[in-house]
C-alpha angles and dihedrals in degrees: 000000000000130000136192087060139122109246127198101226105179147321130306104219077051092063117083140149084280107095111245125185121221132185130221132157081012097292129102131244138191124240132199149147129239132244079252102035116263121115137248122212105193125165107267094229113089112220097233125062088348096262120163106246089202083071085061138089129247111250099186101307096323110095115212137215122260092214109044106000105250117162129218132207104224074250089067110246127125112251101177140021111186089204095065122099117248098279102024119135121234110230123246090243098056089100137104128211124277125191136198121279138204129167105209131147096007096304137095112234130197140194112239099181137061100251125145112246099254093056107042114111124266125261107234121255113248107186101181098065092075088036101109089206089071131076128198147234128174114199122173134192145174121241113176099221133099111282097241093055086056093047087048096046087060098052095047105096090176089078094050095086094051104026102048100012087145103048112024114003144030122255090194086062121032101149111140110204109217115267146213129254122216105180148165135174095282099036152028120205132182142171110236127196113217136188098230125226120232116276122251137185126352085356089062105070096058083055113103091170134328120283109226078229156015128202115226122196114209145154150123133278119202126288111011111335132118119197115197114184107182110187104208123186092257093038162309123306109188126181134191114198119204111195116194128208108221091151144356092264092023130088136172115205122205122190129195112181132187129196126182087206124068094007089159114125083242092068096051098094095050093053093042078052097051095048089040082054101049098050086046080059093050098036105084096034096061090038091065092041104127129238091035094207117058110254111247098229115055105223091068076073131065107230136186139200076255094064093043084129098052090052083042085058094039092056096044090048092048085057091054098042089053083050089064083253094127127090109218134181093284098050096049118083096207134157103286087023111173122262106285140036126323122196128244119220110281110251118210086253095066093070090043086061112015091168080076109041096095092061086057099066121096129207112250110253108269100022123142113250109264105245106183132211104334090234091058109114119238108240118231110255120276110242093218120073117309123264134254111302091242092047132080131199110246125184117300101017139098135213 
């Protein structure tokens, strides 16, 4: 898993005033929107007692704790803790992390990283969703697989003739012409030539005769996202496939697709039902892919000139994985976590004050409490709030 990406978490018409808890890089995160709209991404772990602040009211644009009250600005810190008597302080470390966050394309992004603002990676342009030719669907699904395993799948036209011969490709032809690569740092796109299925159903009656092709666009953006573009003889059906990360052998995928034919509402249900069908035919067949997780060198795997975009995709990932960029076991806090203490993905705000980024990170669920050297004194109790839950209070230093 990548960070210092934007992530589409979830989307937008599903984002309200109403708190609503996401996962990404197998951690959780709190959504909400603002009295004037905009959205706040927080970490859903209040630092505190570990409550999750998605379970909490809005109180303005502050959101509380369910447990003990306390109430967070959308930066992060902590502005009020009922518990407090009238004059007391509230400590530096009482703050969760807060991320980035966009709303574009019908999705609300947000920065999971720690990257200052110039050098973050861009969020894919996706022209169609302000074409007014084009209607839209969302459709999302689990799949219980490794998310890189689901991207993959989707750029994998090989499969199309065997996996979805009914539906997208032809098994009596399943040839697939060499392509083209045009690439940058963040994406890989190609032009592929496919041998067509028959139409059926709605589909049917906007089919004069069968086209020999059809020329599918389709390639990756950086970190997570497909983009699968079919011209058809009425029209253009283009998907971009948003695959989550909710574990690592988890994934969430969100689909928004756009048409330029039938774009009445009616319409809507049939092409939901097309998308819902295609991922259900992809679905076991990527969950017993073994390994789960994609090997790092590329020998320990068989590729042809067809998968040229997946090996485009494997190259530019091991270079980001050498540049610290990737999240592994020890980095995730996730249910089962090891004995310690797991990180929780760096927030922007961590490099703008390092004195307190210790107090930021959370023990992973499950973890054994951290001890510590059995000589080492117990300090007496602070009289000020308690610390964060993965932090203790050594000689010499206050809460």
């Amino acid at each position: 898993m990548l960070k210092n990406f934007w992530y589409a978490v979830e989307f937008a018409h599903a984002v309200t005033r109403a708190p609503k808890r996401v996962t990404c890089l197998g951690q959780d995160f709190v959504l909400y929107r603002k009295r004037d709209g905009t959205v706040v991404c927080l970490s859903d772990l209040c630092v505190h007692r570990g409550a999750a602040l998605s379970a909490g009211s809005l109180h303005g644009d502050r959101i509380a704790c369910p447990y003990h009250g306390w109430q967070y600005e959308p930066d992060g810190a902590c502005a009020k803790i009922p518990a407090n008597p009238e004059g007391r302080g509230i400590p530096k470390k009482a703050r969760v992390d807060s991320y980035p966050v966009r709303e574009q394309a019908g999705m609300i992004w947000a920065f999971l990283g720690d990257l200052p603002e110039d050098e973050r990676p861009p969020i894919p342009e996706f022209p169609e969703h302000e074409d007014p030719a084009f209607a839209t669907v969302y459709v999302e699904m689990v799949i219980e697989a490794n998310y890189e395993r689901t991207f993959e799948n989707v750029v994998d036209a090989a499969h199309t003739p065997f996996v979805h011969g009914t539906r997208f490709g032809n098994p009596d032809k399943p040839q697939i012409p060499d392509y083209d690569i045009t690439e940058d740092d963040w994406s890989a796109v190609a032009d592929i030539r496919l041998s067509p299925p028959p139409a059926r159903g709605l589909w049917k009656r906007l089919y004069k005769e069968r086209p020999a092709e059809v020329v599918v666009t389709n390639g990756w953006y950086l970190p997570n996202i497909v983009k699968l573009h079919v011209r058809l003889p009425f029209g253009d059906m283009i998907l971009y496939d948003h695959n989550i990360p909710l574990s690592r052998d988890r994934t969430l995928v969100k689909i928004v697709g756009y048409r330029n034919f039938f774009t009445g509402k009616w319409a809507d249900r049939d092409a939901r039902k097309r998308i819902r069908s295609i991922l259900l035919q992809d679905k076991p067949v990527v969950e017993s892919q073994r390994p789960e997780l994609l090997p790092y060198d590329l020998p320990d795997e068989l590729h042809l000139r067809s998968d040229a975009l997946q090996v485009a995709y494997r190259r530019r990932r091991q270079k980001l994985m050498a540049d610290g960029w990737w999240v592994g076991d020890d980095d995730a806090a996730v249910a089962g976590g090891r004995a310690g203490n797991a990180a929780v993905i760096p927030s922007p705000a961590r490099r703008e004050h390092p004195e307190l980024a210790r107090a930021w990170q959370h023990r992973a669920r499950g973890a054994a409490p951290d001890l510590g050297p059995a000589s080492e004194p117990v300090p007496d109790p602070d009289p000020g709030p308690a610390p964060a839950p993965h932090e203790r209070i050594t000689e010499g230093e206050s809460a």
